[in-house]
SEMAR-327094 format. One record per residue (C-alpha): residue in three letters; x negated, y negated, z. Coordinates in nm, 3 decimals, padded with zeros to 5 digits. Example, Ala and Ser with C-alpha at 12.3 -4.5 7.8 and 13.67 -1.06 7.14 Angstrom:
2
   type         u         v         w
    Ala   -01.230    00.450    00.780
    Ser   -01.367    00.106    00.714
//
This chain:
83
   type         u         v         w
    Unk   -08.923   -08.078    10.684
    Unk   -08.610   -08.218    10.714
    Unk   -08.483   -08.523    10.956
    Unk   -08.177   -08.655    11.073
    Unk   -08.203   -09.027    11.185
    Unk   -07.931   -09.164    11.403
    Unk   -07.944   -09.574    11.380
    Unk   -07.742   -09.770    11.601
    Unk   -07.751   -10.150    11.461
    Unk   -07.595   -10.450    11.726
    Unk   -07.563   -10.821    11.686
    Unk   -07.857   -10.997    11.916
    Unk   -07.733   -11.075    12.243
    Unk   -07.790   -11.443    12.205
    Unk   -07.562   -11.455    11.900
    Unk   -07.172   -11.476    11.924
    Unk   -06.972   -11.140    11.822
    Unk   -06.674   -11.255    11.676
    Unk   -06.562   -10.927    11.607
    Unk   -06.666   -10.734    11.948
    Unk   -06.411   -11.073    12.131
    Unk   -06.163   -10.999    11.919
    Unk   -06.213   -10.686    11.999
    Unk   -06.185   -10.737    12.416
    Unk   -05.945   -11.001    12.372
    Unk   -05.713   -10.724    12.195
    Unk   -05.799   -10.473    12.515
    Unk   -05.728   -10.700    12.766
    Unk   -05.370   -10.764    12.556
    Unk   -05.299   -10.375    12.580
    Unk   -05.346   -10.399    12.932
    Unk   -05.718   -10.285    12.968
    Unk   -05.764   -10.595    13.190
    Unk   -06.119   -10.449    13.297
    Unk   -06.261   -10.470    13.024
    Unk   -06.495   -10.792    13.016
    Unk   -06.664   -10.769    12.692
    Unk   -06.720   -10.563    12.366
    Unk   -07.017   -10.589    12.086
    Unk   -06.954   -10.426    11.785
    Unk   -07.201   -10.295    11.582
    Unk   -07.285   -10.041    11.287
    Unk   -07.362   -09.661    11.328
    Unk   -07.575   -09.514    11.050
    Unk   -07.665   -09.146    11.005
    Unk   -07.929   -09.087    10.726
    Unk   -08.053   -08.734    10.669
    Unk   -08.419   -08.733    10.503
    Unk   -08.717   -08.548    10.434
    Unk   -09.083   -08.610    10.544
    Unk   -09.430   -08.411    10.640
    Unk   -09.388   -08.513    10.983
    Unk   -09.138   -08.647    11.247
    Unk   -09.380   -08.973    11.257
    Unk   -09.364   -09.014    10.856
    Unk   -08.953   -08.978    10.895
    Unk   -08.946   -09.287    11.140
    Unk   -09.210   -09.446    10.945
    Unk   -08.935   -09.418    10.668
    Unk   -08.631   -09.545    10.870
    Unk   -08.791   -09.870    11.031
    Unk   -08.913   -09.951    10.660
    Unk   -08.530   -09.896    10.557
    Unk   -08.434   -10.072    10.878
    Unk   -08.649   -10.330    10.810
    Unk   -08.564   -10.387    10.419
    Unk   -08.225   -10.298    10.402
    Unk   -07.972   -10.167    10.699
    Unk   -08.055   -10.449    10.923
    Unk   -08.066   -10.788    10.901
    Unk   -08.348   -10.889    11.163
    Unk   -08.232   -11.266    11.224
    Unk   -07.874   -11.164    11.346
    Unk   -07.942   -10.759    11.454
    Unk   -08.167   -10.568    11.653
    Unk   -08.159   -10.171    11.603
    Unk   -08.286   -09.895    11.730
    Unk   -08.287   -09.466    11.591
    Unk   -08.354   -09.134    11.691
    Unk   -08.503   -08.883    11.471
    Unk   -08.382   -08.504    11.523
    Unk   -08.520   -08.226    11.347
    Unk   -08.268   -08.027    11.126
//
């Protein structure tokens, strides 16, 4: 069968986001005053194959886990949709 997984990968809340300030701090600039704060993170879209929609997610939190991610500074989280 074939699997779409849709990761969304964020810094930890604990950790400064350099990027996601700069990010408000340019908003606010452009006149967006309400915007308080933005995190910036990384959107991955992997399409896969597996037996099973458990044995695709089994395949993405490995990849998650070894790769995409780095667990210290990122938490993530996926869907799996059937194509």
């Amino acid at each position: 069968m074939n699997f779409r997984a849709e990761i969304d990968i964020m810094p930890h809340k604990e950790l400064l986001d350099p990027q996601g300030r700069a990010v408000a701090h340019g908003l606010q600039k452009m006149n967006f005053e309400s915007v308080a704060d933005a995190r910036v993170g990384k959107h991955i879209t992997l399409k896969l194959s597996a037996a099973s929609k458990e044995e695709a997610a089994a395949q993405v939190e490995s990849a998650c886990k070894k790769l995409l991610a780095n667990p210290i500074m990122e938490g993530y989280q996926f869907e799996i949709v059937s194509e």
